[in-house]
C-alpha positions in Angstrom: -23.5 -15.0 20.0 -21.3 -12.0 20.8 -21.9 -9.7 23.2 -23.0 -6.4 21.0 -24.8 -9.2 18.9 -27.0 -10.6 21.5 -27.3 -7.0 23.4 -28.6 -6.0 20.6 -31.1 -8.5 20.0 -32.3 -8.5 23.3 -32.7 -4.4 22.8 -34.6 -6.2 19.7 -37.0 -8.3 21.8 -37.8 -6.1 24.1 -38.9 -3.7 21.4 -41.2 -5.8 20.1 -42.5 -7.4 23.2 -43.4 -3.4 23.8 -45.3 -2.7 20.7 -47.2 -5.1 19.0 -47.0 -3.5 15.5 -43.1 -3.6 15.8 -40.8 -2.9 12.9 -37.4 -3.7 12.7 -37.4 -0.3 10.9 -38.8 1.7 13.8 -36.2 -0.4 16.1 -33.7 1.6 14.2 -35.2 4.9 14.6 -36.0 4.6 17.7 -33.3 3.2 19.8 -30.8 3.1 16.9 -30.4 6.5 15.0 -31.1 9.4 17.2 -29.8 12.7 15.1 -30.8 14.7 18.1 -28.6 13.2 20.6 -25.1 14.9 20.9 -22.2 12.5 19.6 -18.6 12.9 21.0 -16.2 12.3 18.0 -13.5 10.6 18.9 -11.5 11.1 15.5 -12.5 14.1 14.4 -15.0 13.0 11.7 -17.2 16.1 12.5 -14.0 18.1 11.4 -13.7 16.1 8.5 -17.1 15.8 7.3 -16.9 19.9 7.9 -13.8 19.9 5.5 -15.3 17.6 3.1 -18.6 19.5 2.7 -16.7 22.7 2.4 -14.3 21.4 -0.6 -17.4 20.0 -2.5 -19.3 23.7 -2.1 -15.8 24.6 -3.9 -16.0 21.9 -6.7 -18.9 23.9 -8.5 -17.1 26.5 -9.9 -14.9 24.1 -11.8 -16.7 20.9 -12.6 -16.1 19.7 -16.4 -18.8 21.1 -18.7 -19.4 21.6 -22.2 -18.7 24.4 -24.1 -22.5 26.0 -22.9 -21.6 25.2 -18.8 -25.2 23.4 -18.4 -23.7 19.6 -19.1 -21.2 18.1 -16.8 -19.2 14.8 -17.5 -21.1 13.5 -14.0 -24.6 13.9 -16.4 -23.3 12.0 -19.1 -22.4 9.2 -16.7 -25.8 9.5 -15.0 -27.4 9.2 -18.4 -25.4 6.9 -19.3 -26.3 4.4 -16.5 -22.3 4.7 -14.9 -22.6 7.3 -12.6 -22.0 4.7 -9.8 -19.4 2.5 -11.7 -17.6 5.6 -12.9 -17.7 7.3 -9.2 -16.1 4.2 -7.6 -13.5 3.7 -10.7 -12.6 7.8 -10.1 -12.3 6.8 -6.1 -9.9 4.3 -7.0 -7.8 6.3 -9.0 -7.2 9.5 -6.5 -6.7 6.5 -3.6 -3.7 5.2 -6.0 -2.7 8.0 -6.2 -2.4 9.3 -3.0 1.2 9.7 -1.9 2.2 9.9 -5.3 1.6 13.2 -6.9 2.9 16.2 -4.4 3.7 13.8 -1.6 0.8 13.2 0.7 -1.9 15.7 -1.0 -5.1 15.3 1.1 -7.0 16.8 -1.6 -6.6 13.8 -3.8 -8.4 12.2 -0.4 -11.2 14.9 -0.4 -11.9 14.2 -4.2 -12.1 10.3 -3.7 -14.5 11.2 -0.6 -16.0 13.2 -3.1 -16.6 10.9 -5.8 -18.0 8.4 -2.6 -20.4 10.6 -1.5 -21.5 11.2 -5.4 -22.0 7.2 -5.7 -24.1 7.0 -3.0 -26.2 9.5 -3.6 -26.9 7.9 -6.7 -28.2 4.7 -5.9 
């Protein structure tokens, strides 16, 4: 066993040696995910995550619709049952193209982080 591997399953134990209604679940929560603590980024994902939500805001002024505005091609996908599918296939496409249309265009990386954070938020 590694050492992160059996840190962590002795932070496991101890857990549940402490409560008796333990749940890996609560593990998690509890000594795991902590939203309040203060993270120092060490490659500037809070910068890019900052980016990111700020070009998405931007992308609904000029989604796809139909000739009345109310019906993007993202609903007909979601109706469809391919939201995910067709997220991921649109992610692949702006990743293959990276580097190839206007040299290094870091939008075509915001859009396929775009269409990632559409596909998860679907399932």
């Amino acid at each position: 066993m590694s050492t992160s591997v059996k840190h962590e399953h002795d932070m496991i134990m101890k857990a549940q040696n402490a409560n008796p209604g333990f749940d890996i679940g609560d593990y998690h929560k509890e000594y795991v995910y902590n939203p309040s603590a203060e993270i120092k980024y060490s490659f500037k994902e809070d910068v890019v995550l900052k980016e990111l939500t700020e070009y998405i805001n931007t992308t609904y002024s000029s989604h796809y619709t139909n000739t009345n505005n109310d019906i993007q091609s993202l609903d007909v996908w979601q109706a469809r049952g391919t939201m995910s599918d067709s997220c991921i296939d649109t992610t692949i496409k702006y990743l293959m193209r990276y580097g190839k249309k206007s040299g290094k265009n870091r939008k075509d990386l915001l859009k396929a982080a775009h269409y990632i954070v559409l596909a998860l938020g679907n399932e």
